[in-house]
C-alpha positions as CSV (number, residue, x, y, z in Angstrom):
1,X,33.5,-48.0,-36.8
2,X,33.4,-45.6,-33.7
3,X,34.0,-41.8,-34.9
4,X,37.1,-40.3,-33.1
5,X,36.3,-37.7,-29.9
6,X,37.0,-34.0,-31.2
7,X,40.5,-32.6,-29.8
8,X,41.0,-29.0,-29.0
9,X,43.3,-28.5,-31.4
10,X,40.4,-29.2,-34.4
11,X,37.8,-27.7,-32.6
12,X,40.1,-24.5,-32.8
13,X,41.1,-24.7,-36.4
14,X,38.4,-27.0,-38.1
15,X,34.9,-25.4,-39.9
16,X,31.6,-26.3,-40.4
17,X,30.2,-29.2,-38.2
18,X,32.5,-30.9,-35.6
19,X,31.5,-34.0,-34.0
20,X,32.8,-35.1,-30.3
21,X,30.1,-37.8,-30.1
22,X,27.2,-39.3,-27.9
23,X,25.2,-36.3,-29.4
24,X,27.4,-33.3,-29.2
25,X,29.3,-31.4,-31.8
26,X,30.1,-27.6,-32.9
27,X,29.1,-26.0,-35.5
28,X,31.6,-23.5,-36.5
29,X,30.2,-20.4,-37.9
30,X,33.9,-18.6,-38.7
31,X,37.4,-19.6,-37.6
32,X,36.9,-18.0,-34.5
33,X,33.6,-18.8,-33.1
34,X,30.9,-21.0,-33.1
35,X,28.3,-22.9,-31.2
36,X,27.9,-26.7,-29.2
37,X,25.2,-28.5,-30.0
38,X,23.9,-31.1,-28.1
39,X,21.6,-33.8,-30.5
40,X,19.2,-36.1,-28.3
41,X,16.4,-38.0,-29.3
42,X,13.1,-38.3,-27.1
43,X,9.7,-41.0,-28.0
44,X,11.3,-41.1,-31.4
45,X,11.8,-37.0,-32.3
46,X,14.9,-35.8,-32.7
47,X,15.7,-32.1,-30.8
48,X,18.9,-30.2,-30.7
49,X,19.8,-28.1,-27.5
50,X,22.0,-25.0,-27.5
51,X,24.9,-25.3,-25.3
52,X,26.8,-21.7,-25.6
53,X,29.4,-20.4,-28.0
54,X,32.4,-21.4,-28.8
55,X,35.1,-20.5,-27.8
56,X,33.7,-19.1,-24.6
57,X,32.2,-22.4,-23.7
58,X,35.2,-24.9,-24.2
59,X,35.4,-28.3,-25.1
60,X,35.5,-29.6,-21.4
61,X,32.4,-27.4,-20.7
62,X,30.5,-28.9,-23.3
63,X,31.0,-32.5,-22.8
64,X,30.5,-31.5,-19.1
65,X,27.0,-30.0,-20.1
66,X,26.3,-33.1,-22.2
67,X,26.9,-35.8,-20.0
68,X,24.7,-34.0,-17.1
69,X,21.8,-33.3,-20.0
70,X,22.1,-37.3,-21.0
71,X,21.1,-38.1,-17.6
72,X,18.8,-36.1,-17.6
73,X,17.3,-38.1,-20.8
74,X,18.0,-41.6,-19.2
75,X,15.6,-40.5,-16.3
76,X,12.9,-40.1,-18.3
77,X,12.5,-36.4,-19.3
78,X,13.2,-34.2,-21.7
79,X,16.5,-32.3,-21.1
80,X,15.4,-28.8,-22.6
81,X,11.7,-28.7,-20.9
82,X,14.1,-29.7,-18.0
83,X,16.1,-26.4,-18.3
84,X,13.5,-24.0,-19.3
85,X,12.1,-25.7,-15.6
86,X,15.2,-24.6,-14.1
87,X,15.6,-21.3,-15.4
88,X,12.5,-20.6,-14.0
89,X,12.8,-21.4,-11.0
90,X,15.9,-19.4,-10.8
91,X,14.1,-16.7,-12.1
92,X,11.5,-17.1,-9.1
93,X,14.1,-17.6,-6.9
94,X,16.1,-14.5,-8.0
95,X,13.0,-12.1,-8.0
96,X,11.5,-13.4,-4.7
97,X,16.0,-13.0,-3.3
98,X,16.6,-9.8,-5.3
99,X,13.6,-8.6,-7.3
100,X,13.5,-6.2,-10.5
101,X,11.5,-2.6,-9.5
102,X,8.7,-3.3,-11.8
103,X,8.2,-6.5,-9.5
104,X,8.9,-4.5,-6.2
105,X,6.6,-2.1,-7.2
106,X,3.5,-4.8,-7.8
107,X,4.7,-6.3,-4.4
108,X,4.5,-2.8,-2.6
109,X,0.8,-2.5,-4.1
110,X,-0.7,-5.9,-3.0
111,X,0.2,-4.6,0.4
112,X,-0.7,-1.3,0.4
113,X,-3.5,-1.3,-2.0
114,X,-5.5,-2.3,1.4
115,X,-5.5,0.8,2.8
116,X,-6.4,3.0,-0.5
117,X,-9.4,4.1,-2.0
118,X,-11.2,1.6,-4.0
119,X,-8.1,-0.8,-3.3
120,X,-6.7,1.3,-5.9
121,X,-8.4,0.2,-8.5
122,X,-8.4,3.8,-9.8
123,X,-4.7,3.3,-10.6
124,X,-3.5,7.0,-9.2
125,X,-1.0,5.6,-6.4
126,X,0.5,3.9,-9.5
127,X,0.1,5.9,-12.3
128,X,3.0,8.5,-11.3
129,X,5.6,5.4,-10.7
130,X,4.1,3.9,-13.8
131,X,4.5,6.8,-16.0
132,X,8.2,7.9,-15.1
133,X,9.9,5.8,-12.9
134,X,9.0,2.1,-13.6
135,X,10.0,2.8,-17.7
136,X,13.3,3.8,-16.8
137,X,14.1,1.3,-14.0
138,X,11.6,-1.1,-13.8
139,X,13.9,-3.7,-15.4
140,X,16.4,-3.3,-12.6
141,X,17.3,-5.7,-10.2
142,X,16.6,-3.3,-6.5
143,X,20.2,-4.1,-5.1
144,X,21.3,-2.5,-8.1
145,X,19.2,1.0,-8.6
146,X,21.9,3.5,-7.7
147,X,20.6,6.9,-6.5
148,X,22.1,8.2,-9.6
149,X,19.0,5.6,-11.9
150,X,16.5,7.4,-9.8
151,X,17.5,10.9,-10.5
152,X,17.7,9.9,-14.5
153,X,14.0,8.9,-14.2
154,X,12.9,11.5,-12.3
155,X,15.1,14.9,-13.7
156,X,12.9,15.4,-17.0
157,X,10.1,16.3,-15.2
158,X,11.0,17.5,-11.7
159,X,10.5,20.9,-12.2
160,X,8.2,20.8,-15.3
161,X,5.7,18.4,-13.6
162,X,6.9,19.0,-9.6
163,X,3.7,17.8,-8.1
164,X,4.1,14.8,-10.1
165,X,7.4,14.2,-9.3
166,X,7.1,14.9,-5.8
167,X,4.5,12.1,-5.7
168,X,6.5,9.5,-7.8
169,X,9.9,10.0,-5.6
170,X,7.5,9.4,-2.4
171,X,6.0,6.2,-3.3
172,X,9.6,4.9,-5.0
173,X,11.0,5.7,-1.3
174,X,7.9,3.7,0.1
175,X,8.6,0.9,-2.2
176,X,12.4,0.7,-1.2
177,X,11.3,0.5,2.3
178,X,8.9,-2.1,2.3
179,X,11.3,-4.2,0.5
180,X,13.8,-3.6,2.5
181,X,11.4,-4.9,5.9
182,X,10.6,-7.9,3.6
183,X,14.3,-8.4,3.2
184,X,15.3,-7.7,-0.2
185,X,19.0,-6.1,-0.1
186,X,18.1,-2.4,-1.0
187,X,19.3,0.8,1.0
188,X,16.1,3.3,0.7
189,X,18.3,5.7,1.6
190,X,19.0,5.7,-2.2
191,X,15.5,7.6,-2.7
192,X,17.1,10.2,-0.3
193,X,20.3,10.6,-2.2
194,X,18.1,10.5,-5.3
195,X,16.4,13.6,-4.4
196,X,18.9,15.8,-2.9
197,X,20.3,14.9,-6.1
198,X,17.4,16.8,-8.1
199,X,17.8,19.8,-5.9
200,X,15.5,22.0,-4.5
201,X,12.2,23.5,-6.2
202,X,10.1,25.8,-4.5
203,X,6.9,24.8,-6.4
204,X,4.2,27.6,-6.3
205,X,0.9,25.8,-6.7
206,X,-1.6,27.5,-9.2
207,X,-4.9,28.2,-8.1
208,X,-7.9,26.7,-10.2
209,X,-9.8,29.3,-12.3
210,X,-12.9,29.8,-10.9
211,X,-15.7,32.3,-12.0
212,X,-16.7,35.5,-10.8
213,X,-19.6,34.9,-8.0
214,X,-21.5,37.8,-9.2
215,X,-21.0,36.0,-13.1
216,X,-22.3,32.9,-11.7
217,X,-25.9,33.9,-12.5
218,X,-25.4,34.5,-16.1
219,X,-23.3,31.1,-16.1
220,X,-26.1,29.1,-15.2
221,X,-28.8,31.2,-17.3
222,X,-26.1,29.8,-20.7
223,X,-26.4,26.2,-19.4
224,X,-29.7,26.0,-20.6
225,X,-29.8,22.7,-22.8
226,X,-31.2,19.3,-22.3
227,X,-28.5,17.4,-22.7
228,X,-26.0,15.4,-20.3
229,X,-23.3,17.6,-20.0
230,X,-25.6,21.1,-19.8
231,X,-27.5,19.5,-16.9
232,X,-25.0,17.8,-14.8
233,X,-23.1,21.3,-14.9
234,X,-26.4,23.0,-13.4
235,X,-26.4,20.1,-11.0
236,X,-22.8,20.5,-9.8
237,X,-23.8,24.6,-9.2
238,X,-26.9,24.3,-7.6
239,X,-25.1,21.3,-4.9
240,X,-21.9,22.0,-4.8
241,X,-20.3,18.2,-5.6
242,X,-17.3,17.7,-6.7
243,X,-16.9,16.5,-10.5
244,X,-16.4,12.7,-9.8
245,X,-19.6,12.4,-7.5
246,X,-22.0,15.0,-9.6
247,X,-20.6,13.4,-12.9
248,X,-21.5,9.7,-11.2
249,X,-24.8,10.6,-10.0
250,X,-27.8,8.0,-9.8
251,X,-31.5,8.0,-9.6
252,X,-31.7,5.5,-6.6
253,X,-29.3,8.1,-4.8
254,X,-32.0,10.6,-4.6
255,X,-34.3,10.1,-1.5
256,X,-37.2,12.5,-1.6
257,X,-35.1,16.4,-1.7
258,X,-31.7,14.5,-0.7
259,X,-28.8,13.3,-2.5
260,X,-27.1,10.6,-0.5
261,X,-23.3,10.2,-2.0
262,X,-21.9,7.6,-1.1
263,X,-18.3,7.1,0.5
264,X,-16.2,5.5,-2.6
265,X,-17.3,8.3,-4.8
266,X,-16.3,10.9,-1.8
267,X,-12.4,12.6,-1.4
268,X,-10.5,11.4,1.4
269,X,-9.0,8.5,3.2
270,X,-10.1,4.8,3.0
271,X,-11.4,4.1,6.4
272,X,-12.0,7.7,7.1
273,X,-14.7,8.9,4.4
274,X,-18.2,8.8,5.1
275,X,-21.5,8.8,2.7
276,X,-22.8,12.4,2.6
277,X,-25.8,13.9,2.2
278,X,-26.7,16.9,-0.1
279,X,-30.1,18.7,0.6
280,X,-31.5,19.5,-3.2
281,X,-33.3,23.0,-3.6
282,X,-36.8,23.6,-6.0
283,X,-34.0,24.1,-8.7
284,X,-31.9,20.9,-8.4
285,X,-34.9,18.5,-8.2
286,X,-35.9,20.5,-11.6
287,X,-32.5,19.5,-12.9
288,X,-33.4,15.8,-11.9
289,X,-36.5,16.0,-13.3
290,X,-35.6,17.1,-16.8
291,X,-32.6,14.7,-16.7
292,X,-35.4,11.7,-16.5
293,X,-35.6,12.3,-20.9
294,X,-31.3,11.2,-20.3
295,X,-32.0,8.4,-18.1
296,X,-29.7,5.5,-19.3
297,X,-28.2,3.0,-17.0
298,X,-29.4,4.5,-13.7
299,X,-27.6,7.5,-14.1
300,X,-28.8,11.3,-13.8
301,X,-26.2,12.2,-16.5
302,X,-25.1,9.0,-18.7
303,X,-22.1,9.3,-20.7
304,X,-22.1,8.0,-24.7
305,X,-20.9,5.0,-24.1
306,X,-21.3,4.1,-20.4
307,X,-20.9,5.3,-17.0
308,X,-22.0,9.3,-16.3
309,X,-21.1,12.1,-18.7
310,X,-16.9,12.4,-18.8
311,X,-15.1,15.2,-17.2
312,X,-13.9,16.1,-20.4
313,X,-17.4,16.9,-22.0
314,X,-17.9,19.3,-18.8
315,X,-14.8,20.9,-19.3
316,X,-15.3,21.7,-23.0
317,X,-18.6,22.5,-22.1
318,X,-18.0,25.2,-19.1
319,X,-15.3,26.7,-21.4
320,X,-17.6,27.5,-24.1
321,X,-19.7,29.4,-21.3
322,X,-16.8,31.0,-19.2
323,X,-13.4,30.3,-20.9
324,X,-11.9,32.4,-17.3
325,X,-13.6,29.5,-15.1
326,X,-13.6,25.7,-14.5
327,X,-16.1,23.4,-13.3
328,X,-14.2,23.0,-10.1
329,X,-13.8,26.5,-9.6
330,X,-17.4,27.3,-9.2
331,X,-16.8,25.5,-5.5
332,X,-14.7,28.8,-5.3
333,X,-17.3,30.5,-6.3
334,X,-20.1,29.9,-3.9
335,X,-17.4,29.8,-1.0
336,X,-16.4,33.5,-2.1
337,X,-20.2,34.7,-2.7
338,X,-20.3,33.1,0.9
339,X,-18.1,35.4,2.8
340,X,-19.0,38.3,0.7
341,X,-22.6,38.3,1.1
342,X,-21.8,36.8,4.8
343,X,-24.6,33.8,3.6
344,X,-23.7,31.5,6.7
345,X,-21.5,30.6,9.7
346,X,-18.1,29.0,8.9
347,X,-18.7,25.9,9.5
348,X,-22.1,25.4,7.1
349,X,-20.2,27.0,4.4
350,X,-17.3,24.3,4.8
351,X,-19.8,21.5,5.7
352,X,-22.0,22.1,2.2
353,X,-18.4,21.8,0.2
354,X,-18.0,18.5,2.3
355,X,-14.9,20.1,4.0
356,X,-13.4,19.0,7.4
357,X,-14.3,21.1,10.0
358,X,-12.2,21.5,13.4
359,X,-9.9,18.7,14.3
360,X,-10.2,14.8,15.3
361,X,-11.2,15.6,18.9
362,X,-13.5,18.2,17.8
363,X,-15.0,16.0,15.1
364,X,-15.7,13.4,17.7
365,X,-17.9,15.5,19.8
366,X,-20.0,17.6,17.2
367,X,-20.9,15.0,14.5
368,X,-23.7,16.9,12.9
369,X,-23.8,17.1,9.4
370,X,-26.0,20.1,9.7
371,X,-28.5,19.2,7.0
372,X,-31.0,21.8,7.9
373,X,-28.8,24.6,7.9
374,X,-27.4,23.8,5.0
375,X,-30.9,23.7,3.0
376,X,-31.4,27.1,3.5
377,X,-27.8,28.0,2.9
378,X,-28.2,26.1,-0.9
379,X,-31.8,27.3,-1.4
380,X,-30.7,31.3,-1.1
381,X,-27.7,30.3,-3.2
382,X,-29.9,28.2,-5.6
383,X,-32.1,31.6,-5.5
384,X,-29.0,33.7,-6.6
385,X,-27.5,31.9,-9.3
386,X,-30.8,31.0,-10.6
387,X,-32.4,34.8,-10.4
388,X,-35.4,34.2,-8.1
389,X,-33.5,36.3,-5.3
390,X,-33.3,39.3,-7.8
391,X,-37.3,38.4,-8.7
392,X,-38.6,38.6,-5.6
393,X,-36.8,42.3,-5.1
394,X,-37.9,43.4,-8.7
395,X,-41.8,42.4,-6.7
396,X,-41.1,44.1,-3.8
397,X,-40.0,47.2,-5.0
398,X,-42.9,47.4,-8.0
C-alpha cells in the first residue's frame, strides 16, 4: 500500500522521522526544526544526502531538491560525488571571479616572483604579508576587504614594527593592483585609505652597532679558536662580506688569493647583481687554511647540521667578544678606520664593501671592479686588525 506524501501541516507539527516519499523525509530534531533527508541507493549501497534544515528549507524546496538529485541517479552517477563536483567548481569559479586574499596573494607571487631574488624562494617578499596581514584577512573574499580590515591587521604593529609594516601595506597595495589589471573587482585605493587610516609615523631608523676601529684589533686577537663560527668571523673581518655570503662560503669559490661570490648570494636586484670578486690577504688564506680541519660539505664554515655556520652562532659568538658591536657593524668599522686613517680613495673603499658607486650612466662607462687597488687596501687593513702594521713599527723603531 503506497505511504501518503507528507503535508505541511505534519511536517510543522509532527517529530521524529517524517516520510514524503521516493527517498525523502525529515527528521525532526525539536518541534521547531529539523533536517531533509534524501535516501538513494547506488550498485546496491544505500547513502543518505543532506538537504538543509527545516524549516528554512521548506517542503516544496526539498521535493524540488529531490526530484533534480533523482535524475541525477537515473543518469548514472552518484548524486552526492555529483554535488561535492559542483561545489567545486563553484568554488573555482568564485576564487578565479572574486578570489579570497590568501589566494590573491599566491596569484600576485607567481607573477612577481620572476623578477625577485632567488624567485623568492627565500620567502622575504612574503613573510611580512604572511606574518600580519594574510592571518587577519586572508579568508576574505577581495571585493569585500574594506580599508577599515587592512588597518585592523596592520595597527598592532605599525608603530612597534614600522619598517615591517611599511613593507606589508606596500606589497598588500601591489596585490590589490595586480588584481585589479587581472580583473578581479577590488579598488586598491583601499590600501590608500588603509594607511592614511594608521596615520603618520616618523620612523627614526637605528643604526647597527658597530665596533670601535681602533677595538677592532683586540676583536680579532679574541677570535682565536678553531672552530666554525670563530673562523668565519675572522673571515668576514679580514674581507669585508656580508653575513649571508661569508656565512655560505665554499672551497671551490676560492681561486688562487680570490674569493669569487657569486650573484644569488650578493644584495641587490634580480637582473641587476653581478658575481664579485674579493682579493684575500696572507691572513684570510690562513683563515682558509685552518678552516680545511671544518671542511664538511664544501663549505669553509659548515654549520651542525647542513649548509654554513648560522647567523645566530656568529651573533652569540661576536657578543661574547664585543657585546657594543655586531657582526655587520664591523663593515662600519673598516669604512670609519677608512676615512680616519684616509686608507684609500672613495670609490675603493665603497667598491671593497661591494657598494654602488656613481650612478647608471657612470656605471656604464667605468666598469672596473678595481681588484688591485683593493688588495692593497685589504692587506694594510688585514695588517691592522691583525697587528703586523704595529710589528713592523715596533722593528723600525728598535
Amino acid at each position: 500500500m503506497a505511504r501518503n506524501k507528507l503535508t505541511a501541516l505534519q511536517a510543522k507539527n509532527g517529530n521524529g522521522k517524517l516520510f514524503d516519499g521516493a527517498g525523502l523525509y525529515l527528521q525532526k530534531r525539536s518541534a521547531t526544526s529539523g533536517r531533509w533527508i534524501y535516501r538513494y541507493t547506488l550498485q546496491g549501497r544505500s547513502r543518505e544526502m543532506g538537504l538543509g534544515p527545516f524549516p528554512a528549507v521548506t517542503l516544496a524546496d526539498a521535493r524540488k531538491q529531490r526530484d533534480g538529485w533523482e535524475s541525477i541517479l537515473r543518469s548514472g552517477k552518484d548524486p552526492m560525488a555529483e554535488r561535492e563536483r559542483q561545489e567545486e567548481a563553484a568554488r573555482i569559479e568564485a576564487s578565479r571571479a572574486d578570489p579570497t586574499f590568501a589566494e590573491a596573494v599566491q596569484t600576485t607571487f607567481e607573477a612577481k616572483k620572476g623578477g625577485l631574488r632567488g624567485e623568492g624562494k627565500a620567502g622575504r617578499w612574503l613573510s611580512p604579508i604572511n606574518l600580519y596581514v594574510t592571518p587577519v584577512i586572508g579568508h576574505m573574499r577581495m571585493s569585500a576587504i574594506h580599508q577599515s580590515d587592512i588597518h585592523r591587521a596592520l595597527k598592532p604593529i605599525w608603530r612597534k614594527k614600522h619598517p615591517t609594516a611599511e613593507k606589508a601595506i606596500q606589497r598588500t597595495s601591489i596585490i590589490f593592483r595586480h588584481m585589479r589589471l587581472s580583473g578581479v573587482e577590488c579598488d586598491p585605493f583601499t590600501v590608500d585609505m588603509a594607511k592614511h587610516m594608521l596615520g603618520e609615523y616618523q620612523h627614526k631608523p637605528q643604526k647597527t652597532r658597530a665596533s670601535d676601529w681602533r677595538d677592532m684589533p683586540e676583536i680579532f686577537a679574541a677570535l682565536n679558536r678553531d672552530d666554525a663560527s670563530h673562523l668565519c668571523l675572522r673571515f668576514k673581518i679580514l674581507t669585508m662580506g656580508r653575513s649571508a655570503a661569508v656565512r655560505g662560503a665554499r672551497f671551490d669559490e676560492i681561486e688562487g688569493d680570490v674569493w669569487h661570490i657569486p650573484a644569488e648570494r650578493m644584495k641587490g636586484r634580480e637582473g641587476v647583481v653581478q658575481d664579485f670578486r674579493i682579493p684575500l690577504s696572507p691572513a684570510a688564506l690562513e683563515v682558509i687554511e685552518r678552516a680545511e680541519a671544518w671542511r664538511r660539505g664544501g663549505f669553509l664554515f659548515p654549520g651542525q647540521t647542513r649548509g654554513g655556520v648560522s647567523d645566530v652562532a656568529i651573533n652569540k659568538v661576536f657578543k661574547k667578544v664585543d657585546p657594543n658591536g655586531t657582526p655587520h657593524g664591523v663593515r662600519t668599522s673598516f669604512r670609519t678606520w677608512v676615512q680616519d686613517t684616509d686608507a684609500a680613495h672613495f670609490d675603493v673603499a665603497e667598491t671593497a664593501l661591494a657598494h654602488i658607486v656613481g650612478n647608471k650612466v657612470e656605471r656604464a662607462y667605468a666598469r672596473s671592479d678595481l681588484l688591485d687597488r683593493r688588495r692593497i687596501l685589504m692587506n694594510a687593513w688585514s695588517d691592522f686588525v691583525t697587528g703586523a702594521a704595529s710589528q713592523v713599527v715596533q722593528l723600525r723603531n728598535a
